[in-house]
VOGU-3710 file (C-alpha; in Angstrom, 3 decimals, decimal comma):
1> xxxxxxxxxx> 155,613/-70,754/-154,486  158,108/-69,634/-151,665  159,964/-72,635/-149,843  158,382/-74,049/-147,059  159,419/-71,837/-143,794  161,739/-73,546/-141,348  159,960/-75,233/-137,886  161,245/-72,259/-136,091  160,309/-69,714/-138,480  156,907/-70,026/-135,978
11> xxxxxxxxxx> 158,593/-68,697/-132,946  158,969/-65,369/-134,877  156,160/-63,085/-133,933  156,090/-59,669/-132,668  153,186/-60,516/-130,319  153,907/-63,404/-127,211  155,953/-66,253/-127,534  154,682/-67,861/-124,178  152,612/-70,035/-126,362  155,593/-71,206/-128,713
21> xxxxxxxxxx> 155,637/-74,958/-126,716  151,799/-75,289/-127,439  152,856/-74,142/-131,213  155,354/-76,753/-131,699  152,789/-79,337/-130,448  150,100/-78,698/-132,952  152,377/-77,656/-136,023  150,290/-74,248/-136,410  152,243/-71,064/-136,824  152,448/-68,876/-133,514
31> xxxxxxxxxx> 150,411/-66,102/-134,697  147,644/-68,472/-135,685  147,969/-69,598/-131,929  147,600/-66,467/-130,180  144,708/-65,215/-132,520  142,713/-68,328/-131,383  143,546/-68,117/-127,903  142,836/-64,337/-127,609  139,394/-65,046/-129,450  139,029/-67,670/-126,772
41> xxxxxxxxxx> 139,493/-65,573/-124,116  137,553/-62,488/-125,601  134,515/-65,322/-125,578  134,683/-65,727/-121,460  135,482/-61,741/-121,389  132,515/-61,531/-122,955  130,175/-63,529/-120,815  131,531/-61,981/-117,860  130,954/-58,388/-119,080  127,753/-59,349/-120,199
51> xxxxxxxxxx> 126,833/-60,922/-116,450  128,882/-58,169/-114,565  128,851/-55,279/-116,030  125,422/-55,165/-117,751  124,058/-51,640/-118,073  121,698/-51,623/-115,459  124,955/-52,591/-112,918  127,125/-49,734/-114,246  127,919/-46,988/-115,861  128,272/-46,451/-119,776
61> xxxxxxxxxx> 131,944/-45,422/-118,582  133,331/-48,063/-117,174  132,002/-50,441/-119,713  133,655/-48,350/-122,062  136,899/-48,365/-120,160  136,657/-52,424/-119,522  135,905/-52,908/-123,067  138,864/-50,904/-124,455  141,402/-52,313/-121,837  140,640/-55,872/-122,708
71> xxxxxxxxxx> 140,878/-55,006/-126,531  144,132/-53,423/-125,913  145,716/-56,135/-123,786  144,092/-58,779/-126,728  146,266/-56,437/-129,363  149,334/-55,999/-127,593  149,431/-60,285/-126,856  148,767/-60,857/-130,552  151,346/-58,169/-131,902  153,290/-57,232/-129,217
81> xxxxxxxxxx> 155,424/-53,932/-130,608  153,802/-53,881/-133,761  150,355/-52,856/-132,201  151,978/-48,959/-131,619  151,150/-48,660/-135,319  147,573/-49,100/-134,528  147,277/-47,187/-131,372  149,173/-44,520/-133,314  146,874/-44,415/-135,741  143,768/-44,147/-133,915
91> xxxxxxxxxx> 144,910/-41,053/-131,629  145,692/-38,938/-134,700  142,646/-39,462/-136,523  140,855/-38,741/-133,272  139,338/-35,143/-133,438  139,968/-34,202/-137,150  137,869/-37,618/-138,054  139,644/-38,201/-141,678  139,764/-41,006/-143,711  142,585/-43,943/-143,353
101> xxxxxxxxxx> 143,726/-46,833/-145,613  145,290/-49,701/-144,550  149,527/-50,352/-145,256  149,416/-53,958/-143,568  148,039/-57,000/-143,620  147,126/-57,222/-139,558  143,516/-57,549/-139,249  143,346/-55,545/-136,254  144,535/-52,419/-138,496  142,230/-53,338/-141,488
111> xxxxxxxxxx> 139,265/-53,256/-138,709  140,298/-50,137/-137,543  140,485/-48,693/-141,056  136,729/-49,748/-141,538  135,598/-47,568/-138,438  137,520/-44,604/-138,424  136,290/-44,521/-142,228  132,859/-45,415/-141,062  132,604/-42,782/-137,787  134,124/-40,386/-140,789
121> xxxxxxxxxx> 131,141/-40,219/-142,891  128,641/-40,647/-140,493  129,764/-37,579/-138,248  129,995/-35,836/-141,851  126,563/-37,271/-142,460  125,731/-35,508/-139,321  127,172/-32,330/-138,936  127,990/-31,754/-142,417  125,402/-32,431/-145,031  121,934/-30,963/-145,045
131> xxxxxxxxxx> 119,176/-33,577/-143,547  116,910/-33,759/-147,216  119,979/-34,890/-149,357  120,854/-38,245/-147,410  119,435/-41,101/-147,794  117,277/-43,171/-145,620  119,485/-45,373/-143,811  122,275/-42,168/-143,922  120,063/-40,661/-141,879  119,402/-43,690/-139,128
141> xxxxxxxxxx> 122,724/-43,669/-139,190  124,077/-40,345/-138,903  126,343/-38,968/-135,923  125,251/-35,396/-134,794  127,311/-34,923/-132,260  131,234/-34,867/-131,654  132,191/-38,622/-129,901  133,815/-38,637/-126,974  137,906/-39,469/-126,393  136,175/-42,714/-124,508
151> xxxxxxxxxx> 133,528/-43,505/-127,000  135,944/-42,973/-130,025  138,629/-45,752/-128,080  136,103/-47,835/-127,284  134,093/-47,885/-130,495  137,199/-48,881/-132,106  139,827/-51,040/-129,685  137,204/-53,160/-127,905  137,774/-56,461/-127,078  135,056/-57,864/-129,085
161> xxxxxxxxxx> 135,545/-56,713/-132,648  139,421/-54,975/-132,838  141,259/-58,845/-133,239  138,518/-60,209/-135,857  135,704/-57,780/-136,244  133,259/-57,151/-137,770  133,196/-53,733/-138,456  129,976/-52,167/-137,179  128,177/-48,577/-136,598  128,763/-46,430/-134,134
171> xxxxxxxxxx> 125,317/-45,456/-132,673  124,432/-49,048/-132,324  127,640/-49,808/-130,278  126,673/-46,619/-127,994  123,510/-48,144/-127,687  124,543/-51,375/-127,151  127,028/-50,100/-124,179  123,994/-47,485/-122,542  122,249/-50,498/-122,788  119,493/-49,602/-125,376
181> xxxxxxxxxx> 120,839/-51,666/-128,398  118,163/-54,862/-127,875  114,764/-52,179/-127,118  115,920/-50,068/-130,405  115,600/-53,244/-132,387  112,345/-54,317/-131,096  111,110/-50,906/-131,230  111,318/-50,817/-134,979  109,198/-53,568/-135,148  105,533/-54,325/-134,364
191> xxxxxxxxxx> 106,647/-56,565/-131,083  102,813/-56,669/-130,048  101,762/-58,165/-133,125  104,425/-60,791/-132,601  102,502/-62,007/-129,303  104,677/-59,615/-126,956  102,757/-57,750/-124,622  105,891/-56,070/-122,697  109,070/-55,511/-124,830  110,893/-58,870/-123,767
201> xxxxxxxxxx> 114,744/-59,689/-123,048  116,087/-62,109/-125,688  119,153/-63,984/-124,445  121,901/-64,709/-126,690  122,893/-67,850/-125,459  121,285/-70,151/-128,319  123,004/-67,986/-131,350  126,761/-68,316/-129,619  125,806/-72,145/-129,029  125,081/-72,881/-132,044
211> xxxxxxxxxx> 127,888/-70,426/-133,801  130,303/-72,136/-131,600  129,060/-75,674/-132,745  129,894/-74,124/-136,516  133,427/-73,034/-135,705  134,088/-75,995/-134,123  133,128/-78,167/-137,538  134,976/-75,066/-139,200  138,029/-75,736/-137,282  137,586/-79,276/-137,469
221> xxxxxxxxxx> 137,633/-78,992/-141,721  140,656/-76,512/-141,669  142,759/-79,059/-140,038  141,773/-82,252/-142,240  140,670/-80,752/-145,410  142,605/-77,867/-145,550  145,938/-79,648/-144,445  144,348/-81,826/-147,219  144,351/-79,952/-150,678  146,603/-77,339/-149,671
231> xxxxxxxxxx> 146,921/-74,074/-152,368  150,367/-75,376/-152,811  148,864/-78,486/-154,774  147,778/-75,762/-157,957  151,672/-75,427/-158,671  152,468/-78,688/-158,569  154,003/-80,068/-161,767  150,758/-82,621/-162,017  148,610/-79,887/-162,057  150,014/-77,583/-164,539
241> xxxxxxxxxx> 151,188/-79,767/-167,329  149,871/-82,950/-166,958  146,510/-82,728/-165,943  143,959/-82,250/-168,521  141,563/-78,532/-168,132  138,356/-80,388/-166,960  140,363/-81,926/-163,830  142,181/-78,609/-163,287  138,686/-77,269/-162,868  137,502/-79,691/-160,754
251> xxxxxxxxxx> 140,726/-79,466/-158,607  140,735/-75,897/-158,596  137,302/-75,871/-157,415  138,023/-78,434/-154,367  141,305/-76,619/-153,045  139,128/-73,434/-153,361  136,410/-74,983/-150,868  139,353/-76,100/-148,586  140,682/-72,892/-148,308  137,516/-71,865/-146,762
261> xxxxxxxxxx> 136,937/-73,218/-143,382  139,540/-70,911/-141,363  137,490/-68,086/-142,919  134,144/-69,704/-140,935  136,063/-70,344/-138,123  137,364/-66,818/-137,619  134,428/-64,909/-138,766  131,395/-67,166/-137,115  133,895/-66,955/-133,256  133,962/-63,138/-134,004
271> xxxxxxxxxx> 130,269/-63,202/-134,736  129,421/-65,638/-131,481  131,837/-63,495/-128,720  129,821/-60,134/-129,725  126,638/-61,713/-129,242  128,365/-63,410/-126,302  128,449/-59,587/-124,862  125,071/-58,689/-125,572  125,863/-56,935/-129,067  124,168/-58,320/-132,294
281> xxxxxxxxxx> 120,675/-58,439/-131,769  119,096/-57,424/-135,338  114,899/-57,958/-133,889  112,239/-60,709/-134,351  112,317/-62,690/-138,066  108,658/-63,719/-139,453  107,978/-67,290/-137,242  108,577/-64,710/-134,053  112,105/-65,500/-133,581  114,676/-63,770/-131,877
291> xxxxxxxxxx> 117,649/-63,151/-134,312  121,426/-62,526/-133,808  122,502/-61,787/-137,011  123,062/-58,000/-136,779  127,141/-58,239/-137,022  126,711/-61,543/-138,930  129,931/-61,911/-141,328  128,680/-64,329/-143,414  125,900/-67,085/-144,697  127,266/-70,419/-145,149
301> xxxxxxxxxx> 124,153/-71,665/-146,676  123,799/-69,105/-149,248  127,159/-68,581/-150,237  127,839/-72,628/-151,320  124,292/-72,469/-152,873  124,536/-68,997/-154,424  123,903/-68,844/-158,068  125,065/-65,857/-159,133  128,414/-63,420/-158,435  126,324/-61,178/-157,161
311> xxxxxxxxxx> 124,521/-63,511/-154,650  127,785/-65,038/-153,407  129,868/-61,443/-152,700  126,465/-60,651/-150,836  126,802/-63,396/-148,351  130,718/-63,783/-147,965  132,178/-60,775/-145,681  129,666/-59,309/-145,343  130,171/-56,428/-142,844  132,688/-55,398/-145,123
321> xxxxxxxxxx> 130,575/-55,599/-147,994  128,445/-53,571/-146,384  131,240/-51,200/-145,484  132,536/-50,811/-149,216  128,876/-49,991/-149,922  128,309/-47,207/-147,414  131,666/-44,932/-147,721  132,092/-46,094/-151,727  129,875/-47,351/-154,076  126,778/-44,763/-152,467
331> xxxxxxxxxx> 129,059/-42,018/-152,970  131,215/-42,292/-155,780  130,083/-39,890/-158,578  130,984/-42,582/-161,793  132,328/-46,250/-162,349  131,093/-47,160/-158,786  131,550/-50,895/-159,423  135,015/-50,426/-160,644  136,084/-48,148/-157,754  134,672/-50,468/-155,238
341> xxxxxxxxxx> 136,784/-53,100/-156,159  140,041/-50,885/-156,508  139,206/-49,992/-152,389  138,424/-53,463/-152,018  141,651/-54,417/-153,036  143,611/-51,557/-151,500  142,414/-52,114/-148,012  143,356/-55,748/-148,222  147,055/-55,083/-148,342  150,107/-54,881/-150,868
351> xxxxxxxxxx> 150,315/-58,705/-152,252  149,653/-58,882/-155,787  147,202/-61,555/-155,547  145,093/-58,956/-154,115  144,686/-56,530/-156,923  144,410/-60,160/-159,600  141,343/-61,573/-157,698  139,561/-57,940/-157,783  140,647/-57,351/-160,804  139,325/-59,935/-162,369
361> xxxxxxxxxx> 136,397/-59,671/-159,800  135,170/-56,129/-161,971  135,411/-57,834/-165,789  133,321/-61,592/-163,694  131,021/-58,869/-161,802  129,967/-57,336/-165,233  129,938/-60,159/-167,445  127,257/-61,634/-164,812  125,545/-58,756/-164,459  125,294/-58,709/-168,628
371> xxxxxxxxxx> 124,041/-62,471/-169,073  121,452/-62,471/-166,623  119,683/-58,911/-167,770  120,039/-60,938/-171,437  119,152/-64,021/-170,478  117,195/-64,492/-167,422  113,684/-63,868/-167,959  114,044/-66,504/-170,571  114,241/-68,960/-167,918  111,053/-67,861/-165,576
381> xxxxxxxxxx> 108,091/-69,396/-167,922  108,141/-72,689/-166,384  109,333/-74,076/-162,820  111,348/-76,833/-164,783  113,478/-74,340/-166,463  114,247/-72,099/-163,781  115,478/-75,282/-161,882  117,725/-75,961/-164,842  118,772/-72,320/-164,620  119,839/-72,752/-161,179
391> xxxxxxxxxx> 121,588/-75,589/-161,942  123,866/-74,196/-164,269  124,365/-70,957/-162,929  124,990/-72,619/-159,729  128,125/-74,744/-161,082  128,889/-71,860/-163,480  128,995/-69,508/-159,791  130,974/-71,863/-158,182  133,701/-72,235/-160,864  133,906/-68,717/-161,367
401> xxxxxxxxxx> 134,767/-67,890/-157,857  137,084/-70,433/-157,237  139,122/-68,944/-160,188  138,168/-65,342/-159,288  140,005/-65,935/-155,676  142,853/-68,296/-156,292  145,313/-65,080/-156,734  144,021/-64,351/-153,325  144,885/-67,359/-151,245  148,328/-67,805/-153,041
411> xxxxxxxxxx> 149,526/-63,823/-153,036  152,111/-63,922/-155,173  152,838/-63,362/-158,833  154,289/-66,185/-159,870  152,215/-68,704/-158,794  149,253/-66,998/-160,146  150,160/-66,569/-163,478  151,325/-69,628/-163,528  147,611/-71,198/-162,670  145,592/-68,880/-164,617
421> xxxxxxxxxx> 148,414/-69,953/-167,661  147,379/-73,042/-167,145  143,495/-72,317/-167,101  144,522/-70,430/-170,016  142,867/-67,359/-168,924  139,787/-69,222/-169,660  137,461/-66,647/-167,635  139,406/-63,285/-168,404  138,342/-64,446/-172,367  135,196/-65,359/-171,746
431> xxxxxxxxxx> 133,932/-62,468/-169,620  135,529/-60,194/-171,955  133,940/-61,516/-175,079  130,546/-60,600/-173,355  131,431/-57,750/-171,783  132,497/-56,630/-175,853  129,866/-58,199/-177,816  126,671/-58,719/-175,370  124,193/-55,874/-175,731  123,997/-53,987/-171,887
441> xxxxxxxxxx> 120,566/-54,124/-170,809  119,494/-51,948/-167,632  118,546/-54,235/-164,112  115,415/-54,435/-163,926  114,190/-52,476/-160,724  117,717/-51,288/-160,488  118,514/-48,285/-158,712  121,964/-47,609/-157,672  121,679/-45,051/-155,561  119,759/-44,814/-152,289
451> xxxxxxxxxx> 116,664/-42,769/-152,169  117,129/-39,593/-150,326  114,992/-38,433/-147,560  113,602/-35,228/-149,712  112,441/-37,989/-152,479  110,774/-40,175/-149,861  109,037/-36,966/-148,393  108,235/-35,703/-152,205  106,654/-39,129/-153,445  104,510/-39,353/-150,086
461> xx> 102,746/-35,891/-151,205  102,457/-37,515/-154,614
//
């Protein structure tokens, strides 16, 4: 691993340095300090334009304008000259509507890459592809009509989403902004069977309480346990030569977990200052419950319970899961698992680290898939052995992911070949070994690809 950087090596930012004093204090980088404080502020912005410029006190317009001039105020603080690339970007894709990829790291750019890509297809979806060959949700989704220079900014350099996302779709933001977002969701339920006799106004304020209360224990855990079992510790000549493989595995598996809390922290704030606005609302859950999970990045529970690969890339990231699924694996003609992870890994950046973790994410992602179409029905007979199923597959989930995204968190070569050296490749064998010699079964119920709107219609005449 590189040296440690020099104390001032955190007053060099492209973004403001008016917070360097408060950066010294704390020992966090500068960067790290402006993200949080412009995440901070975007949380009041957000109650205020929630309170004063609701839809029924203005017009669509000037939220739009508010919304954009905030975001690009939040952009230039947190990147200062460096944010050019990104407003660059946006006005030439404006108009022609074509695909982008990602050449940097900066979040706000990797957000950005996920609308314009997103707006992309679903204005193609809408003006270019016939009605009966897209599926279902293509066709909820679908843009029909040109966006305006105002909705186009908006959608993609508003305050709530263009520092920290989450990516989302661009009718619901429109209707979110005209102010029809919350009714749309409880229209496409049965709201009278859950005990509403007028369509009711759900406040948001319980969902960003209690996501605040989870990025504050999220922020609390990055600076104890993170600070902790830093990645640094996997290098360490104790760790690669002296300790035995069971405590390597072990280890591996608690620096993994400490690496996670900044991810909770940033996604769940993201996730509370959209709600914060008014954005979010996904409709009423089965006890008659108002739910905020629309833009939802991730599920804390299910991902450190998940016991499968499958389960746990479902739950972590998951607007951008959902992204990769929409402009990707849907509509990729062959090897969409593989290609997937290739834009996966693209999109993230240029560190090498990248392209090991989701690399070795295709052979783990197969080699699950394999074992449980072999093995799994073996395991439903009795309650007692699908508990010992879950067990294993649980630990067996856990370990595989911690060594599927170590190459992630430390970036470079070196250090990554060094660990997996060390784990001697352990997982790379083992999943190719199955992948080679297990017989490939089909899912059961499996169907890759979306049914389209002419099926639907067709098996209704049926």
């Amino acid at each position: 691993m590189a040296a440690e950087p020099p104390p001032s090596f955190s007053y060099r930012t492209t973004g403001s340095t008016c917070l360097h004093p408060l950066s010294e204090l704390l020992g966090i980088p500068l960067d790290q300090v402006n993200f949080v404080t412009c995440q901070l502020f975007a949380l009041f912005a957000a109650f205020w334009f929630r309170s004063y410029l609701s839809p029924g006190k203005t017009s669509p317009d000037v939220r739009h304008v508010f919304a954009t001039i905030f975001g690009i105020y939040f952009v230039i603080f947190c990147f200062g000259w460096y944010s050019v690339h990104l407003f660059v970007l946006v006005l030439m894709c404006y108009g022609i509507m074509v695909t982008a990829s990602a050449s940097n790291v900066h979040r706000p750019l990797m957000i950005v890459t996920q609308k314009i890509t997103t707006l992309a297809f679903q204005v193609h979806d809408g003006l270019g592809r016939k009605a009966e060959d897209l599926s279902t949700e293509q066709h909820r989704l679908a843009v029909k009509a040109k966006p305006s220079f105002l909705e186009y900014v908006s959608y993609l350099l508003n305050f709530m989403s263009v520092i920290a996302g989450p990516c989302n779709n661009f009718k619901e933001y429109i209707a979110f902004i005209e102010g029809r977002h919350i009714h749309m969701k409880l229209l496409e339920v049965n709201w009278k069977e859950e005990g509403f006799h007028s369509l009711p106004e759900p406040s948001p304020t319980r969902a960003v309480i209690h996501k605040l209360c989870m990025t504050l224990v999220s922020l609390l855990l990055f600076l104890t346990l993170t600070k902790t079992f830093p990645v640094t510790c996997l290098v360490d000549d104790w760790f690669v030569h002296k300790a035995n493989f069971l405590t390597r595995l072990c280890y591996l598996y608690v620096v993994m977990q400490a690496s996670k809390p900044k991810y909770y922290f940033a996604w769940t704030l993201a996730d509370a200052v959209n709600n914060a606005a008014g954005f979010g609302f996904s409709g009423v859950d089965k006890n008659g419950n108002f739910c905020w999970d629309l833009l939802s990045n991730l599920n804390i529970w299910k991902i450190e319970t998940a016991t499968s690969f499958k389960m746990y890339l479902e739950n972590w990231n998951i607007q951008t899961a959902t992204w990769l699924k929409r402009v990707c694996y849907e509509r990729v003609p062959w090897y969409p698992t593989v290609l997937t992870f290739i834009l996966s890994a693209l999109w993230h950046g240029v560190y090498p680290g990248y392209y090991f973790t989701f690399l070795t994410g295709i052979l783990v992602t197969l080699a699950a898939r394999t074992v449980r179409n072999n093995y799994r029905h073996y395991f439903l007979s009795s309650k007692a052995l699908k508990v010992f199923y879950d067990i294993v597959t649980w630990a067996v989930t856990q370990l595989a992911v911690s060594y599927t995204v170590a190459p992630f968190v430390m970036l470079a070569i070196e250090p990554t070949i060094s660990l997996y050296k060390s784990m001697y490749f352990y997982l790379h064998v083992i999943s190719l070994l199955i992948i080679l010699f297990l017989p490939i079964k089909p899912q059961a119920h499996n169907q890759r690809r979306p049914q389209t709107l002419n099926s639907v219609n067709k098996k209704k005449i049926d």
